[in-house]
ZAMARGU-4260 file (C-alpha; in steps of 0.2 Angstrom, whole numbers, plus 5000, padded with zeros to 4 digits):
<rodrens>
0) 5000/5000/5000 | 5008/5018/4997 | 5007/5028/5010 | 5009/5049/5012 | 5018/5060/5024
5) 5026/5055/5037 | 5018/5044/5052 | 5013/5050/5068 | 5025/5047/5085 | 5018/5032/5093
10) 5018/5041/5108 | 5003/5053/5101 | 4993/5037/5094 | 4976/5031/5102 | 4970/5014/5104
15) 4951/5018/5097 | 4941/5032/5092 | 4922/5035/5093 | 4913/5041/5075 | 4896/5043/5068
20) 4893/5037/5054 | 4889/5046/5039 | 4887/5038/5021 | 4902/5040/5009 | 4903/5048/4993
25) 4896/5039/4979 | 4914/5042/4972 | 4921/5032/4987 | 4904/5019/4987 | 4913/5002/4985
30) 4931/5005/4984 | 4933/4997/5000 | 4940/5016/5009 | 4932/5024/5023 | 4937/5043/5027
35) 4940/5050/5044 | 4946/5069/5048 | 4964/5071/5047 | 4965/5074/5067 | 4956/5058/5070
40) 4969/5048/5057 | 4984/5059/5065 | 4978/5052/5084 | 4975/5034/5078 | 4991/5033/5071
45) 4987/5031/5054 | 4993/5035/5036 | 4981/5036/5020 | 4979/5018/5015 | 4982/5010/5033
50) 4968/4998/5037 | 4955/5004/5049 | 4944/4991/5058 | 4927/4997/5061 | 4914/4991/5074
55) 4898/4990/5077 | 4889/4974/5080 | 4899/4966/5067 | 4916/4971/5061 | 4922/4978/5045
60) 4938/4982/5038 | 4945/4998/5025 | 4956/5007/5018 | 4958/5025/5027 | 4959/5041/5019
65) 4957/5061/5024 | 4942/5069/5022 | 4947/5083/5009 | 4938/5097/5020 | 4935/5095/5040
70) 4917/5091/5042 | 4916/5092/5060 | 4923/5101/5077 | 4942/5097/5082 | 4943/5082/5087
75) 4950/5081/5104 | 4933/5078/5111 | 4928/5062/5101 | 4945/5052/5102 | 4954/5042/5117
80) 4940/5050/5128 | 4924/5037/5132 | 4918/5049/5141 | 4916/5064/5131 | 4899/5070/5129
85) 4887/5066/5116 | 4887/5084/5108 | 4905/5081/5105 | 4906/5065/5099 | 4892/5069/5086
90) 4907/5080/5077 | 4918/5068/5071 | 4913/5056/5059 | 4917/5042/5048 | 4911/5040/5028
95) 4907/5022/5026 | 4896/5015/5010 | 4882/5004/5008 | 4893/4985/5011 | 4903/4991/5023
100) 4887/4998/5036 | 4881/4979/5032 | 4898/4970/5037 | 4899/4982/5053 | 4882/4982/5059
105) 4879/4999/5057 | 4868/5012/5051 | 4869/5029/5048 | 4872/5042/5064 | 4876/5025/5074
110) 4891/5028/5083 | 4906/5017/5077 | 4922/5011/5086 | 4937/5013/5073 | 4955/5009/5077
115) 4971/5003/5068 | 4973/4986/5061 | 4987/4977/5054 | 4993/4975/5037 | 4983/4959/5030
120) 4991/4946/5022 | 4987/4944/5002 | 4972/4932/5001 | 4978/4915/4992 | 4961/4907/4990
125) 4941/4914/4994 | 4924/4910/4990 | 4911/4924/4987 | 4891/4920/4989 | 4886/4932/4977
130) 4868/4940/4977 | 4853/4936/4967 | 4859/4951/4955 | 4875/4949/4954 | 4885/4944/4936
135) 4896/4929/4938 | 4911/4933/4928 | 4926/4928/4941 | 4942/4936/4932 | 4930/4955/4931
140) 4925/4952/4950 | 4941/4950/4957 | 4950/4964/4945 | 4935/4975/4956 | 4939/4969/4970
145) 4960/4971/4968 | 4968/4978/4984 | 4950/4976/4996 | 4952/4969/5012 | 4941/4956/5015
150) 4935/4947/5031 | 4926/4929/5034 | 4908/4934/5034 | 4909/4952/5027 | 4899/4961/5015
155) 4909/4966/5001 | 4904/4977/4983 | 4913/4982/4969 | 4909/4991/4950 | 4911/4979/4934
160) 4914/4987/4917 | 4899/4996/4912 | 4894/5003/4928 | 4889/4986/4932 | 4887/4985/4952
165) 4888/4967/4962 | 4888/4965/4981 | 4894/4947/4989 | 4897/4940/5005 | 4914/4931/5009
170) 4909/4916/5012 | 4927/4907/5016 | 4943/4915/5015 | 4965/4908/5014 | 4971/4913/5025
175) 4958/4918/5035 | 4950/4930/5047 | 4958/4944/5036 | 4966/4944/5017 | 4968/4958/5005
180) 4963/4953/4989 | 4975/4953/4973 | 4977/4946/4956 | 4984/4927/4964 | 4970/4924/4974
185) 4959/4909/4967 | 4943/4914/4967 | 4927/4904/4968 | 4907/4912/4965 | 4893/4901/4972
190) 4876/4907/4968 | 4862/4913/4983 | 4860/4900/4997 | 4841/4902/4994 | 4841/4902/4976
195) 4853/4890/4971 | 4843/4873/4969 | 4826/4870/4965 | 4825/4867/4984 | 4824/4888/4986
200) 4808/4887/4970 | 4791/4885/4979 | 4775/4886/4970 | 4782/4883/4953 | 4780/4864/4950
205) 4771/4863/4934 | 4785/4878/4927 | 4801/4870/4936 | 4793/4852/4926 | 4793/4860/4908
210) 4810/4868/4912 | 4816/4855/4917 | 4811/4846/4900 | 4817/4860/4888 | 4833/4867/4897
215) 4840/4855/4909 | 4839/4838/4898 | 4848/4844/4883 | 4862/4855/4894 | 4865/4837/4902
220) 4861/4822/4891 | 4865/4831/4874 | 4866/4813/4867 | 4848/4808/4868 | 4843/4821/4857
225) 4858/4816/4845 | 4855/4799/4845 | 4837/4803/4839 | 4842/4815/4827 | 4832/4831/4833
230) 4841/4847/4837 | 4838/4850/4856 | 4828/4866/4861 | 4836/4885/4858 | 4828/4895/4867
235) 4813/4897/4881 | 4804/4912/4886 | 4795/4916/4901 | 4782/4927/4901 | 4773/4933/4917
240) 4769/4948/4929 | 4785/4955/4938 | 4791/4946/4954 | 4784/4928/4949 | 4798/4921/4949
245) 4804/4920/4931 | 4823/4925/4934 | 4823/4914/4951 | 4819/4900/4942 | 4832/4904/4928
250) 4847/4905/4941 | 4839/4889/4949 | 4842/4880/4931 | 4859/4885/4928 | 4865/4878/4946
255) 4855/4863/4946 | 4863/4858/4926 | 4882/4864/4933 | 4879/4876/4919 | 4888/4893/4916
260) 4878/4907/4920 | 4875/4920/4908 | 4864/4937/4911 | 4859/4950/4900 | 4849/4965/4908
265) 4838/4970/4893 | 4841/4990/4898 | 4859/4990/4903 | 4863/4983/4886 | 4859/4999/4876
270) 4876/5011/4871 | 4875/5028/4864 | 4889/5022/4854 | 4886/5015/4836 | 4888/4997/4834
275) 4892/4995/4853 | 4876/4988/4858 | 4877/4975/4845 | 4894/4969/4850 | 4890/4966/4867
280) 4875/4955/4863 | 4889/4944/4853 | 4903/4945/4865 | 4890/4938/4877 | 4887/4924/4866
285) 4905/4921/4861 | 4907/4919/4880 | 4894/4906/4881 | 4901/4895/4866 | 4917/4894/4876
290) 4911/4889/4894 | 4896/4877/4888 | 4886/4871/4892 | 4880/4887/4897 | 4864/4897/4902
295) 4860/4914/4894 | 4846/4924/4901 | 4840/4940/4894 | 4827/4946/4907 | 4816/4961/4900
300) 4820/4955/4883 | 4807/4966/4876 | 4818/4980/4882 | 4830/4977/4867 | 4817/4966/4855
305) 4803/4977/4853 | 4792/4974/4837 | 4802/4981/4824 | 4784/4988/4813 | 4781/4998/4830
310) 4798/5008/4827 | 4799/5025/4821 | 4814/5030/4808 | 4822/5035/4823 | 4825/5019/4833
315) 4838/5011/4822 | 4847/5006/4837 | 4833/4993/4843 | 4830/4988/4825 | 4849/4984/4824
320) 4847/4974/4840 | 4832/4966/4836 | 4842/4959/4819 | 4857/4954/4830 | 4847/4943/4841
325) 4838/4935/4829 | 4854/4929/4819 | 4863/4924/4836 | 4850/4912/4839 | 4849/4906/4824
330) 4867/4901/4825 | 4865/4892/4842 | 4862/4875/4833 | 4883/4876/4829 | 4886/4882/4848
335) 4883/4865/4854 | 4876/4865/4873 | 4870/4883/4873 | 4851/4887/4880 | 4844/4903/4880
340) 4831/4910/4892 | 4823/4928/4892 | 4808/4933/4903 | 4796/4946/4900 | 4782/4954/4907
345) 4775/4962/4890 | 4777/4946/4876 | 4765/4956/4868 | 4776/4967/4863 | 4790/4956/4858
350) 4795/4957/4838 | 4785/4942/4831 | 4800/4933/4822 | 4809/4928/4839 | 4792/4920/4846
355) 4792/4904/4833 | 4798/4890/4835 | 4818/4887/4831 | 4823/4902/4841 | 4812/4904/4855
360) 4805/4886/4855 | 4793/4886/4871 | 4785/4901/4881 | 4780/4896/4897 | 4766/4907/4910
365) 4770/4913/4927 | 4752/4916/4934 | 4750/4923/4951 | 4750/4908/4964 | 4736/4899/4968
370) 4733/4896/4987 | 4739/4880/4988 | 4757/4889/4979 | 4757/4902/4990 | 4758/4892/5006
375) 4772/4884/5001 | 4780/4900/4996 | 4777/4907/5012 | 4782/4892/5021 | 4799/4893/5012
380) 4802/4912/5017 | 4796/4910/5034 | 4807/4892/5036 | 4818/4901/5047 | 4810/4912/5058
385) 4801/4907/5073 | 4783/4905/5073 | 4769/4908/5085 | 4756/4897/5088 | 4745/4908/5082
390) 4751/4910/5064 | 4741/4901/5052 | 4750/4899/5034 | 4732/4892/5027 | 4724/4906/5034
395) 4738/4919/5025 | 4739/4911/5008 | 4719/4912/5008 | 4717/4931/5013 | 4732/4935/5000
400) 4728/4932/4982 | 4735/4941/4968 | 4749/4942/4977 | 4767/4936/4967 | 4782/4926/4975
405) 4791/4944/4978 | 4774/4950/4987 | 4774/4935/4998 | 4795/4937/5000 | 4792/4956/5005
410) 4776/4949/5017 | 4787/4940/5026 | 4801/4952/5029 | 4788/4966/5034 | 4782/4951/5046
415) 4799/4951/5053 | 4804/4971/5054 | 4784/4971/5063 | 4791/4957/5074 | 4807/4967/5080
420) 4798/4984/5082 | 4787/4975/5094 | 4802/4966/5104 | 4810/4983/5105 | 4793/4993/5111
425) 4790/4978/5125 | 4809/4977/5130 | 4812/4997/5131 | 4822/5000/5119 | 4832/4988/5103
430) 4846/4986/5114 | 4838/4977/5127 | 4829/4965/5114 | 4834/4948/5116 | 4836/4939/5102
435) 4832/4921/5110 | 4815/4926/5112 | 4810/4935/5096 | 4798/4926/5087 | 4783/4929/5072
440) 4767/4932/5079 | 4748/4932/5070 | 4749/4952/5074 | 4764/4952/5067 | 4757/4946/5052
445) 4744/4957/5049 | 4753/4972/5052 | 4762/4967/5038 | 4749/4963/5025 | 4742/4979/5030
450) 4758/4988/5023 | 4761/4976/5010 | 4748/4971/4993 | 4748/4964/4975 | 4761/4973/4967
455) 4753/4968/4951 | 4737/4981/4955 | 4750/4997/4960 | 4746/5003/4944 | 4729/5000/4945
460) 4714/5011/4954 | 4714/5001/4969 | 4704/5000/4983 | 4705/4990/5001 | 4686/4989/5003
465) 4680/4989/5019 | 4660/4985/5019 | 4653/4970/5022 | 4635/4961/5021 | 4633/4968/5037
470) 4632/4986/5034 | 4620/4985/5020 | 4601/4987/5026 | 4591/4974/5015 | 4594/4971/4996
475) 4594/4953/5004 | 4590/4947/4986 | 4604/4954/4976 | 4617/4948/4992 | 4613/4931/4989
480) 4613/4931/4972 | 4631/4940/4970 | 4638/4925/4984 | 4631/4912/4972 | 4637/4920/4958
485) 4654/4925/4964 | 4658/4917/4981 | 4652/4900/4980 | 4664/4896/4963 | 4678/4904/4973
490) 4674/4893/4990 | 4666/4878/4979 | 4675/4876/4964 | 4676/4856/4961 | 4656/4857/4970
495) 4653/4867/4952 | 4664/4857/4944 | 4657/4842/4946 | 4640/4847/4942 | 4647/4856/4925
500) 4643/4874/4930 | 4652/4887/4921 | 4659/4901/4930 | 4646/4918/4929 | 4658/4931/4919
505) 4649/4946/4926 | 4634/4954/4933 | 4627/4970/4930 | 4618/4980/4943 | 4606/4992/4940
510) 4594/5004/4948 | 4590/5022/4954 | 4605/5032/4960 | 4607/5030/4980 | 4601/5011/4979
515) 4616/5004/4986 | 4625/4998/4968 | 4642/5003/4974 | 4641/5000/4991 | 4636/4981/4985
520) 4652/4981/4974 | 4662/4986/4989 | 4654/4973/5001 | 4654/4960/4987 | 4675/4961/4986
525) 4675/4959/5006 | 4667/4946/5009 | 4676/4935/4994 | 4693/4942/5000 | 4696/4946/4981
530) 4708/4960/4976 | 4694/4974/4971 | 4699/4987/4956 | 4687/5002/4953 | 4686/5008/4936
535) 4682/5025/4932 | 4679/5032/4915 | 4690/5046/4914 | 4705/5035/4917 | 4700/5024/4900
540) 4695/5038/4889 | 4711/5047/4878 | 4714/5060/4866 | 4725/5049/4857 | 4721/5036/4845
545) 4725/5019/4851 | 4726/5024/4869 | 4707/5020/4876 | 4709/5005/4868 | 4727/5000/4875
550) 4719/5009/4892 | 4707/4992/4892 | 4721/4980/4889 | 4730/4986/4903 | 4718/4988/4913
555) 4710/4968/4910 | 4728/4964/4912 | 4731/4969/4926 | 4713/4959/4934 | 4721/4943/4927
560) 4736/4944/4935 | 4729/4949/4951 | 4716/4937/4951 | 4704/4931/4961 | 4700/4948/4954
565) 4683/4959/4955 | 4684/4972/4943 | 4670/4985/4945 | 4663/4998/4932 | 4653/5012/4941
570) 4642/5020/4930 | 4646/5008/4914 | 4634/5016/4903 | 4647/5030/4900 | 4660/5019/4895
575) 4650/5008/4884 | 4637/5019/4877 | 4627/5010/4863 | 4637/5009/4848 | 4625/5015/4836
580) 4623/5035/4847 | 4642/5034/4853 | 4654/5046/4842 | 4669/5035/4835 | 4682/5035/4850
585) 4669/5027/4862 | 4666/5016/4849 | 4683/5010/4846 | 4683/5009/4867 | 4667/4999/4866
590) 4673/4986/4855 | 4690/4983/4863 | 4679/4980/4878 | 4669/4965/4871 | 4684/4958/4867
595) 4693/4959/4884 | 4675/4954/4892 | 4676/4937/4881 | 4694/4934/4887 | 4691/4933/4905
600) 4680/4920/4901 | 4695/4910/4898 | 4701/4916/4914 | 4697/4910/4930 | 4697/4922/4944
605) 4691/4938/4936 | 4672/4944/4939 | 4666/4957/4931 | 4653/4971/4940 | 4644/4983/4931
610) 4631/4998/4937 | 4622/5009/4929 | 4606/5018/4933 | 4602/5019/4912 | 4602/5001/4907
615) 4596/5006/4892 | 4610/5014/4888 | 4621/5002/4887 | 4627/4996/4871 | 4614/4978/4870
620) 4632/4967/4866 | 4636/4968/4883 | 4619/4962/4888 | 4618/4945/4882 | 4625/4930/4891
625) 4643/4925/4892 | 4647/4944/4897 | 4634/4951/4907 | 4627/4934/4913 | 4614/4941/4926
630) 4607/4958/4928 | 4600/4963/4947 | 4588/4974/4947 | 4588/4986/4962 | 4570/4993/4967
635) 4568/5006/4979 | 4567/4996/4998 | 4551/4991/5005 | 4545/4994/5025 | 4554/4981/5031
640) 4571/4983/5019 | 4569/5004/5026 | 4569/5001/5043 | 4582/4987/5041 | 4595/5002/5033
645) 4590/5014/5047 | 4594/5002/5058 | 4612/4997/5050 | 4615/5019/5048 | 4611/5020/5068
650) 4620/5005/5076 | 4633/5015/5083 | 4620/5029/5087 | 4613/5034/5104 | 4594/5033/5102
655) 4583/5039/5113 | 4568/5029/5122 | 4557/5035/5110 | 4564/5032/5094 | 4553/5021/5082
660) 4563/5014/5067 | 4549/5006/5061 | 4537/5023/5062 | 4553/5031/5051 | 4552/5016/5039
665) 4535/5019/5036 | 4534/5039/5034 | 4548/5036/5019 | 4540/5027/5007 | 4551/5030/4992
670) 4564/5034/4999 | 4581/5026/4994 | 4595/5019/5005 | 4605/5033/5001 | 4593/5045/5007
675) 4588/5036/5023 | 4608/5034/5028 | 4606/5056/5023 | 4590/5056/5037 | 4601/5047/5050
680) 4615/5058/5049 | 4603/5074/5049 | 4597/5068/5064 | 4612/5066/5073 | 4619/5084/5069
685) 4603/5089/5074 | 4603/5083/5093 | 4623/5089/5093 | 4615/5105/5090 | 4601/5105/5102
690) 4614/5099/5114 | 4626/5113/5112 | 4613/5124/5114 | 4609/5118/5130 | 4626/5119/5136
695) 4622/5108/5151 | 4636/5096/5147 | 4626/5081/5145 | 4630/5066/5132 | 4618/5069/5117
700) 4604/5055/5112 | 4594/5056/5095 | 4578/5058/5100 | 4562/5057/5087 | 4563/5076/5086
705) 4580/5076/5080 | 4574/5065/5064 | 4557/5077/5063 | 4571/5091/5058 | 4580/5080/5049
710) 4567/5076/5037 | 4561/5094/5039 | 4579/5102/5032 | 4578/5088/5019 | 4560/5095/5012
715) 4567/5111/5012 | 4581/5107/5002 | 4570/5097/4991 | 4560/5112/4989 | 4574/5122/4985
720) 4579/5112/4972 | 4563/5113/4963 | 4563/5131/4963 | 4546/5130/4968 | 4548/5139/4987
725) 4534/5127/4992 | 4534/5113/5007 | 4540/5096/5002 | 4538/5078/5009 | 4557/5072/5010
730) 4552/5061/4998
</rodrens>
């Protein structure tokens, strides 16, 4: 190491120094320095370049360096004395990047115990465990990593060619506990502990099958398909929603066959250089042909293969790539034990000559999980942690649908973080948590499903509904005939199964405004524990041609791959108006709509809920079966049904002793649930007023008097409305 300047006298040098952390420059990040203050580096006896062993709760090692400008107070007060005050120690501080925090224990403002370390000895052999990102090209690793110190156990990170970043842990090291690394060292890569083998793959059986058959047979018994004269696969495509599991199960291929591991990130592949872009794609290749057999995935392959007929004059550059891709694959028959694998999340809007067969061979579906997959996908992530008795995995995979492997990954962490913070809040503080004890509770789960949700419906108008059959006031009818329609195939599926019934594709609700459409929507996701997306027609209606139409696309999509999925269109009549009075746009929108509506058929786990108050407005295609199987009429309530919505709108209410719900009922013939749940809420804000007035400071009650002014206020609004001055009903 070089070092500059003279050394300090030993006699001024300190055994330890206490710094707060603070993050290092992004021209430091991953160079494996740290820089301190001059003072502090002057008092621990240390030149620039001199290795400084950091601690928190773990330990980290770097190389030390000034700080080029003084960023605190002098530093007398933070160094050789424990007991300086907290105020002074805040001043001087150490720059540490993202690995080495990790490796220490430590996060920013955490107070860090740095002193000198000895020269370490040049590594002679390690292993790095590298992440689930990182590119496995050992000779570029360890030229990043040339002059690092490393430690058994420590995070370490490093840049690649191409701004390329990879993080690793060490996970064995000659000689260890401590080695530099330099150009002798024999270096070994192993993937991910959890994502090496299919062992780490849950949920994916029927996926992890056909892969097995396309990718894995011809990488290892390459005579088979010799001996019969075939040529073995190309290429295979995934295609699913993001976080299914696609790239997982990739890696988990590569390291099952012992085959090299190729990846190409569809983005990072692009160069504003002419011909560069190109050139990488074949060195990629070339590289492949060498190390077979070998695995080359191309994950968002439509970032660099988009159709070619969709490009302007101006992208030349993905037409270039789209033409290099195509004749690398087709040479792959010469490269011997060469597979490649892409994934995408859009194959739609892949150029059509890669998706035959002889290049891409297969395309195989990542749906989201059903909730058999996802039990076993939470059981792998949670395989570790300690449970409570109280969690119940059956329960979780049941009240989570739409969500991906990554949704259930980031459940589970959430579960953890909820677990630690609870620890912490029970115990006084994080230092006094003891690990020992920490376990997963129920609670902690459902804080964290409360935090965490489908990332397939982020995009989408969602909504947590939060009614239920309880807080709707009669419409006993159309309840029970939206839990045949929807709830039992979800609850019952091999019952319909086995007596041939087809899934209902949609219902349509319809009725006077205020009749409790919206609110049965609403109740209807809750009680199936589907994922619920509103639709409104603003957000599917564009300027642009083409966009309404690719608005529904998306929009469709997105309810398949969240499905069990309800998606709701309040107000349909204005997004599917009848063709033949609709202006050109809405037909266009209309049409691209009967042909989604048909598609969901296909699909299981999407239900379509329409309301309108203008049935016949509709376009009549929509009406027939197979798209709007069933249309519920919803009249204005009877008695019974009035005093049963009064009821539901006052059960949190104080009435008074003479309060008659069923008198109320009566007087509003007509009236509709909307109006009734109006009358309630006028009556309270009534008696609030009378008590204020009162001033006596006694609890407020609703008594009959209160809903007489109610109903009073509402005729005079009525009244006003019509223009008319006169006295109205409330009706």
């Amino acid at each position: 190491m070089t070092h500059e300047g003279p050394a300090p006298e030993a006699a001024s040098r300190t055994a330890a120094a206490r710094l707060v952390v603070d993050a290092a420059a992004p021209t430091d990040a991953d160079r494996g320095v740290a820089r301190i203050e001059p003072a502090a580096m002057a008092a621990l006896g240390l030149r620039p370049g001199d290795l400084l062993r950091i601690k928190g709760s773990g330990t980290a090692y770097a190389r030390a360096l000034p700080l080029r400008a003084p960023i605190g107070a002098p530093i007398a007060a933070q160094v050789g004395d424990r007991s300086a005050r907290a105020s002074d120690a805040a001043a001087a501080r150490i720059r540490l990047d993202e690995a080495q925090r990790a490796s220490a224990g430590l996060a920013l403002g955490d107070a860090a115990e740095v002193s000198a370390a000895p020269a370490p000895p040049p590594a002679a052999a390690l292993t790095l465990r590298l992440d689930g990102a990182a590119p496995r090209d050992a000779a570029e690793i360890a030229a990043a990593l040339e002059d690092h110190p490393l430690s058994e156990g420590a995070v370490v990170a490093g840049r690649l060619p191409g701004g390329r970043r990879f993080t690793a842990v060490v996970a064995a090291l000659d000689p260890a506990p401590l080695a530099r690394m330099t150009a002798a060292a024999r270096l070994t890569l192993s993937a991910p502990e959890a994502a090496s083998r299919y062992g780490g793959v849950a949920g994916l059986e029927a996926q992890v099958a056909r892969v097995r058959e396309m990718v894995e047979l011809p990488l290892k018994r390459p005579d088979l398909f010799a001996r019969l004269g075939v040529t073995p696969p190309r290429g295979v495509l995934f295609t699913g929603p993001p976080g299914s599991g696609k790239t997982l199960l990739a890696r988990a291929v590569a390291e099952e066959s012992g085959a090299a591991f190729f990846q190409i990130d569809g983005p990072e592949i692009v160069s504003k250089h002419y011909g560069d872009s190109e050139a990488k794609l074949r060195e990629v290749f070339a590289a492949a042909e060498k190390r077979a057999p070998a695995v080359i995935f191309i994950d968002e392959i439509d970032a660099i293969a988009p159709k070619r007929g969709d490009l302007s004059g101006e992208k030349q550059l993905e037409r270039r790539l789209v033409a290099q891709l195509l004749t690398l694959m087709d040479g792959l028959s010469a490269r011997g034990q060469v597979v490649v694998m892409a994934a995408t999340n859009m194959p739609h809007a892949l150029d059509g000559a890669l998706r035959r067969p002889g290049r891409f061979d297969r395309e195989i579906a990542f749906a989201a999980p059903d909730r058999a997959a996802r039990r076993a996908i939470l059981a792998l992530h949670l395989e570790r942690a300690p449970l409570a008795p109280d969690v119940d995995l059956e329960a979780l995979a049941e009240a989570t649908p739409g969500f991906v492997g990554a949704d259930l990954a980031a459940l589970a962490r959430e579960a953890a973080m909820a677990a630690v913070a609870r620890a912490a809040l029970e115990a006084g503080g994080m230092e006094q948590v003891d690990a020992a004890t920490l376990s997963v509770t129920g609670a902690d789960m459902e804080a964290a499903r409360a935090v965490v949700g489908p990332s397939a419906l982020r995009a989408a108008q969602v909504e947590i509904p939060d009614a239920r059959w309880s807080d709707i006031g009669g419409l006993d009818a159309a309840k029970q005939a939206l839990t045949e329609a929807v709830i039992w195939p979800m609850r019952h599926g091999a019952a319909h199964r086995a007596l041939g019934l087809a899934p209902v594709s949609g219902v349509l609700l319809a009725g006077p405004p205020g009749g409790g459409k919206t609110l049965l929507a609403r109740a209807l996701a809750a009680e199936s524990q589907a994922n619920f997306i509103a639709v409104r027609g603003a957000h599917l209606v564009s300027r642009w041609l083409g966009d309404s139409e690719k608005a529904v696309a998306e929009l469709f999509a997105q309810a398949r791959h969240a499905a069990p999925c309800v998606l709701f269109f309040d107000e349909i009549d204005a997004v599917a108006p009848a063709r033949g009075a609709a202006d050109a746009a809405m037909t266009r929108v209309v049409a691209q709509l009967l042909v989604e509506i048909d598609g969901i058929c296909q699909s299981r786990g999407v239900f379509l809920l329409g309301a309108t108050n203008r049935p016949d407005a509709i376009d009549p295609a929509l009406l027939r079966p197979g798209r709007f199987d069933e249309i519920i009429r919803l009249d204005a309530p009877d008695a019974t049904a009035r005093r049963d919505i009064l009821a539901v709108h006052t059960r949190e209410t104080p009435l008074a002793e003479d309060v008659d719900l069923e008198a109320l009922a009566n007087a509003a013939d007509g009236w509709s649930g909307a109006e009734l749940r109006a009358l309630a809420q006028g009556a309270a804000r009534a008696a609030l007023r009378r008590a204020l007035r009162a001033g006596d400071g006694a609890a407020p009650q609703v008594r009959m008097l209160d809903f007489a002014a109610a109903r009073a206020a509402r005729a005079r609004s009525n009244a006003a409305l019509r223009g008319d001055g006169g006295r109205g009903d409330g009706a």
